[in-house]
C-alpha positions as CSV (number, residue, x, y, z in Angstrom):
1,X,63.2,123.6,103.1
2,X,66.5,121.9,104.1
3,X,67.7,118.9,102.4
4,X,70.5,116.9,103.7
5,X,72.3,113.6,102.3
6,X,73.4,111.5,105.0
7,X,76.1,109.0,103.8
8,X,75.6,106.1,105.5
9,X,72.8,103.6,107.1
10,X,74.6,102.2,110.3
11,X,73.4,103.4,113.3
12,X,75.2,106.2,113.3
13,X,73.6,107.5,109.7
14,X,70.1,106.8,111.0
15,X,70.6,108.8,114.2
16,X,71.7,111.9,112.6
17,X,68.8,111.5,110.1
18,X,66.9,111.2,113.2
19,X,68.0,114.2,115.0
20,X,68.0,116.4,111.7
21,X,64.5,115.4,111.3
22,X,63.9,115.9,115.2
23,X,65.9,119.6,115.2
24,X,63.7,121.2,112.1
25,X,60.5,120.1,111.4
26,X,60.8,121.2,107.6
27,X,64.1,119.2,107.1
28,X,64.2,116.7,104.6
29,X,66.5,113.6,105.1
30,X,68.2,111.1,102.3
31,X,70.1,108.1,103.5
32,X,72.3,106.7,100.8
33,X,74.1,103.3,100.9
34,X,76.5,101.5,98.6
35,X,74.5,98.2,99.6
36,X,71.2,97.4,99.1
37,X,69.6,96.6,102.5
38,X,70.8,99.6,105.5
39,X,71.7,98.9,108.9
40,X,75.3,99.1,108.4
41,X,77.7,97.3,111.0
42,X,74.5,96.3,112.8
43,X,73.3,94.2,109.8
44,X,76.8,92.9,108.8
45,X,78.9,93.1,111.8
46,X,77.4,92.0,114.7
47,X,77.7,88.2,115.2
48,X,74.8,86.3,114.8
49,X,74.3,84.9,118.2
50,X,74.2,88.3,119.8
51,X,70.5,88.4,118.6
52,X,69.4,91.5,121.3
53,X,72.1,93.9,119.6
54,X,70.9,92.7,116.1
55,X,67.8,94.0,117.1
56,X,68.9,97.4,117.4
57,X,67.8,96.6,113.7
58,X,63.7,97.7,114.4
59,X,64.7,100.9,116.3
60,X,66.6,101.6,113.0
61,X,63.7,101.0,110.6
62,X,61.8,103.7,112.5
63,X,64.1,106.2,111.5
64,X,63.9,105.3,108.0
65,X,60.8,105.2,107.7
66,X,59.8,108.3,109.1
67,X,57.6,110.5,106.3
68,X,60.7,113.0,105.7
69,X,63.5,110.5,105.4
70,X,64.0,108.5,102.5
71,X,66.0,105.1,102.4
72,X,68.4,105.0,98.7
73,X,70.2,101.4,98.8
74,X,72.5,100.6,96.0
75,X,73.4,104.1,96.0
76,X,77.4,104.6,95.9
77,X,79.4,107.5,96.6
78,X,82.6,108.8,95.7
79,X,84.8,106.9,92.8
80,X,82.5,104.8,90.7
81,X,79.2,106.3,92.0
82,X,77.7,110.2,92.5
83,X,80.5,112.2,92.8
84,X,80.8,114.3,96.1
85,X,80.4,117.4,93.8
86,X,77.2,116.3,92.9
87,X,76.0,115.7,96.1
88,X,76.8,119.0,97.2
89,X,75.2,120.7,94.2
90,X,71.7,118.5,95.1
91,X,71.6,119.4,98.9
92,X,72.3,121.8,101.1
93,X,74.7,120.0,103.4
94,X,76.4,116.0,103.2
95,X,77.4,114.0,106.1
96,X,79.2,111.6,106.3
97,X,78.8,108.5,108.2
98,X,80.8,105.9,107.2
99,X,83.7,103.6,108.7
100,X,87.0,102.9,107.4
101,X,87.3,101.2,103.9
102,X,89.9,99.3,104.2
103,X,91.7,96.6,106.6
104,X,95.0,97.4,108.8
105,X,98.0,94.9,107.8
106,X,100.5,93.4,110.4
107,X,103.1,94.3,107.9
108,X,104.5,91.2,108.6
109,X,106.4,88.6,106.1
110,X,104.0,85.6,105.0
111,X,100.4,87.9,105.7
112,X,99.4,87.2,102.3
113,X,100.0,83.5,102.1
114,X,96.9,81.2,101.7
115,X,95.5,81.2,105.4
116,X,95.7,84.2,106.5
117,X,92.6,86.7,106.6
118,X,91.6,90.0,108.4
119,X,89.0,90.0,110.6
120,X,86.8,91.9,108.4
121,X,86.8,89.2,105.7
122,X,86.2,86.9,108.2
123,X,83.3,88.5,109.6
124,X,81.9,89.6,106.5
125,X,81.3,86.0,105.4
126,X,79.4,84.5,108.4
127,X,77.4,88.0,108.3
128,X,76.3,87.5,105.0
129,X,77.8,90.9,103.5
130,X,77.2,91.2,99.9
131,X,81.5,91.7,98.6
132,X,82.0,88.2,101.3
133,X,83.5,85.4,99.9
134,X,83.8,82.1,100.8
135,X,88.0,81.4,100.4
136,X,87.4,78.1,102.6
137,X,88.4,79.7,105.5
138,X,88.1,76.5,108.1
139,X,88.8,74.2,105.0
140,X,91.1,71.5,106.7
141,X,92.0,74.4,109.8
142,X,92.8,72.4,113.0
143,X,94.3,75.3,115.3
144,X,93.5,79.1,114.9
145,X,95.3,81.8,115.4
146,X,93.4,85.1,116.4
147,X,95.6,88.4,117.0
148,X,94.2,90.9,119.1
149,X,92.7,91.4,122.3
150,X,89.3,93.2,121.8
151,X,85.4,92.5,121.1
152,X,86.0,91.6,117.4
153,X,88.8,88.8,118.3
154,X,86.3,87.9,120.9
155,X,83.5,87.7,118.5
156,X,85.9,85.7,116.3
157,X,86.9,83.3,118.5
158,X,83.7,82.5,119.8
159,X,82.5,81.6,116.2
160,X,85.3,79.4,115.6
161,X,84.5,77.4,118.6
162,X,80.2,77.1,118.2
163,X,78.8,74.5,116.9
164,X,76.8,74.6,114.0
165,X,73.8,73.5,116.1
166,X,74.0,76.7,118.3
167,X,74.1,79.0,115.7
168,X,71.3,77.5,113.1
169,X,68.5,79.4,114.9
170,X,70.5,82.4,114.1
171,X,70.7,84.3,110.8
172,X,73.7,83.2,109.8
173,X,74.3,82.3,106.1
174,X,73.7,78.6,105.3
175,X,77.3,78.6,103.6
176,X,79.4,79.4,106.7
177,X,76.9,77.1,108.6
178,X,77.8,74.3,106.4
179,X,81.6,75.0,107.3
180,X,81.1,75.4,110.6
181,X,78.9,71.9,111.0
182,X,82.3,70.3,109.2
183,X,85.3,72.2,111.0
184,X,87.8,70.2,112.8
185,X,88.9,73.2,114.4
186,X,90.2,72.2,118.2
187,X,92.3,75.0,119.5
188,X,92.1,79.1,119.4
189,X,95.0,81.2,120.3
190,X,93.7,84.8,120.8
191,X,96.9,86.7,121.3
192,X,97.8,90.1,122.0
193,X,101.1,92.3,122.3
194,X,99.8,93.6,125.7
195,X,98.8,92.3,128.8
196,X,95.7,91.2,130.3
197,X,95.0,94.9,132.2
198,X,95.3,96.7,128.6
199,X,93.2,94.4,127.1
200,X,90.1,96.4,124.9
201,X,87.6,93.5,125.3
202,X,84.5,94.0,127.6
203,X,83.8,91.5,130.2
204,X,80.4,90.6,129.1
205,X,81.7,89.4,126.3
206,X,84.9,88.0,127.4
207,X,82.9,86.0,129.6
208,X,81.2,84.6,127.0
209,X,84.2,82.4,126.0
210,X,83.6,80.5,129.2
211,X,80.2,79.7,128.6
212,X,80.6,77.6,125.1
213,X,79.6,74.2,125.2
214,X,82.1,71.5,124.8
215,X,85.2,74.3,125.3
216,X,87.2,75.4,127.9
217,X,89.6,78.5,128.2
218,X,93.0,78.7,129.5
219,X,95.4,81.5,130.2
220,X,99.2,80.7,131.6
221,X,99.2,82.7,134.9
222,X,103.2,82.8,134.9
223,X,102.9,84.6,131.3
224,X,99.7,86.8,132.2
225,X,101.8,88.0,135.6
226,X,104.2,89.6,133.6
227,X,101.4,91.9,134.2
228,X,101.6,93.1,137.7
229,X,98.2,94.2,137.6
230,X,97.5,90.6,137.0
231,X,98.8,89.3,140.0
232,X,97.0,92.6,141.8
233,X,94.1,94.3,139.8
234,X,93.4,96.6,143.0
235,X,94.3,99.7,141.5
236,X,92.4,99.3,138.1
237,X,89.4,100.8,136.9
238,X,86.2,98.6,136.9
239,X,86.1,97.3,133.7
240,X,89.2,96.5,133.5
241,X,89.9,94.7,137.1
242,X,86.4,92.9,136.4
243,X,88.3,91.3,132.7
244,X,91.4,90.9,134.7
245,X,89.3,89.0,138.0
246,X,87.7,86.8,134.6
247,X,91.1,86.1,132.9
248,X,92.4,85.1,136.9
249,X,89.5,82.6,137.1
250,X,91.0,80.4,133.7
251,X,94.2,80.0,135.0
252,X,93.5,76.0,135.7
253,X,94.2,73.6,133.9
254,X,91.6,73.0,131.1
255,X,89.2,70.2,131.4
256,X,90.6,67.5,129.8
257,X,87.0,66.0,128.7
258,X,86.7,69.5,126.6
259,X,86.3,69.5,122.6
260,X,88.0,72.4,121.8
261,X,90.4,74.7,123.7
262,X,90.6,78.4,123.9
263,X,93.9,79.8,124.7
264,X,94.2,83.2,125.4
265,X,98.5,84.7,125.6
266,X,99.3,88.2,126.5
267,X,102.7,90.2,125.7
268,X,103.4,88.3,121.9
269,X,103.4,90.0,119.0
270,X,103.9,88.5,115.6
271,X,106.9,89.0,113.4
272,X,105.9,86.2,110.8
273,X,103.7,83.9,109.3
274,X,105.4,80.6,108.1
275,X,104.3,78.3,105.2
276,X,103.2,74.5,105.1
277,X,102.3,72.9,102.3
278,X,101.6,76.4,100.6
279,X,99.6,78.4,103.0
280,X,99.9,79.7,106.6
281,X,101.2,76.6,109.0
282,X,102.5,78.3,112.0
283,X,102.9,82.0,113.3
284,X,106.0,83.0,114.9
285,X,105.7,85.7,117.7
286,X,107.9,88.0,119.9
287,X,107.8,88.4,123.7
288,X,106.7,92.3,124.6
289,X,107.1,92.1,128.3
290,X,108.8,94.9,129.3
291,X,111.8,92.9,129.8
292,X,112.5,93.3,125.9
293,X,111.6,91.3,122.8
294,X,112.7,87.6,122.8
295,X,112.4,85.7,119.5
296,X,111.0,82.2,119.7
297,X,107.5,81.3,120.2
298,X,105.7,79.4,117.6
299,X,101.4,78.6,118.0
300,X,99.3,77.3,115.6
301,X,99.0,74.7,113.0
302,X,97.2,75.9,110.0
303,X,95.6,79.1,111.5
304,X,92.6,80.2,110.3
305,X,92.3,84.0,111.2
């Protein structure tokens, strides 16, 4: 009879239990996790307003609860928990199915100040993830900074400009709720070293920032043609001609009766977070146009993420 340890409960653990279970019908399946509860990046990455992905969630539980599969939460592996050695001795073959560990840094001077936080922290504590914290993350924030151009910045953005009323149906932890219901948080920069065409978000979600109540998005078309695909997205694959035909359609000027504003700036990169009052009060930024780097550009006062 084969026994395998699968490392990991995100969808990607489940489906190989799934097909192991599928592929010999003597096999017999473990799924270990260092947290409790399984589901992985589905449970504690996915915003809470995308409820149909969440769902993904009862698909899941099948797997797991299939009569040759067994679910072991609060089961860590590697330093601290069962060694790997172990493992191997126990079962006939481990997989692994886990994501990175740890956060990328900007390696940038003033990252650690007060202020500044990855992504994943960030995420983490409107998910509800066990190791989240609550470090007062929109605790007197009036303008955010978000660097990067992808699905996560987008995710990020979009929960720094909701409402608290929006997202209360939603599972979302009554904590970052609370925070949410008392931000003063006006203006986003979502900011990225390239330009609109080599943008990594998809547009279902990009467009998604022009749907927000009480918000409006912006992008300076003189800064986003520095891009000629901008100016003429022709030539670009679907997806990404369908973002850049989105990003075309915010070039006016934002409604002045809006809330909050969403700005989004291609071709910056930062080279330095600058303090106020002891924490992050401005984020200085480097043009990346193909021109060359030019030092100069300042966004943000007190940026959140």
């Amino acid at each position: 009879m084969l026994r395998v340890a699968v490392v990991g409960s995100g969808p990607s653990g489940c489906y190989t239990a799934q097909h192991l279970v599928q592929l010999d019908p003597g096999a017999r399946v473990d799924v270990l996790d260092r947290l409790p509860c399984p589901y992985g990046l589905v449970r504690y990455g996915v915003a809470p307003d995308h409820e149909k992905i969440k769902s993904l969630q009862s698909s899941l539980r099948t797997v797991l609860e299939h009569e040759r599969v067994r679910f072991l939460g609060a089961v860590p592996v590697g330093p601290g928990g069962v060694p790997s050695a172990r493992l191997r001795e126990l079962y006939h073959a481990v997989v692994y199915c886990v994501g990175a560990a740890t956060d990328r840094h900007l390696d940038v001077p003033g990252e650690d100040l007060p202020g500044s936080w990855s992504a994943t922290a960030f995420v983490s504590w409107y998910s509800a993830h066990p190791d989240a914290a609550d470090t007062g993350f929109l605790r007197e924030v009036r303008s955010a900074v978000v660097v990067g151009v992808g699905n996560v910045a987008v995710d990020v953005t979009r929960m720094l400009a909701r409402g608290a009323g929006e997202l209360r149906p939603t599972d979302m932890p009554h904590t970052a709720l609370t925070a949410l219901e008392a931000s003063e948080v006006t203006e986003i920069h979502m900011v990225g070293r390239r330009g609109p065409s080599q943008a990594r978000f998809t547009t279902k979600e990009l467009r998604e920032l022009g749907t927000l109540p009480d918000t409006a998005v912006h992008v300076d078309a003189a800064e986003a043609a520095l891009d000629p695909a901008f100016t003429d997205p022709s030539g670009l694959p679907p997806p990404l001609r369908r973002n850049v035909e989105v990003l075309r359609g915010w070039t006016a000027p934002p409604r002045p009766e809006a809330r909050r504003l969403i700005r989004l700036r291609f071709f910056l990169r930062p080279v330095g977070l600058l303090a106020v009052d002891g924490r992050v009060g401005a984020v200085r930024f480097e043009r990346t146009a193909a021109a060359g780097a030019v030092p100069g550009h300042e966004r943000g006062r007190r940026p959140a993420a």
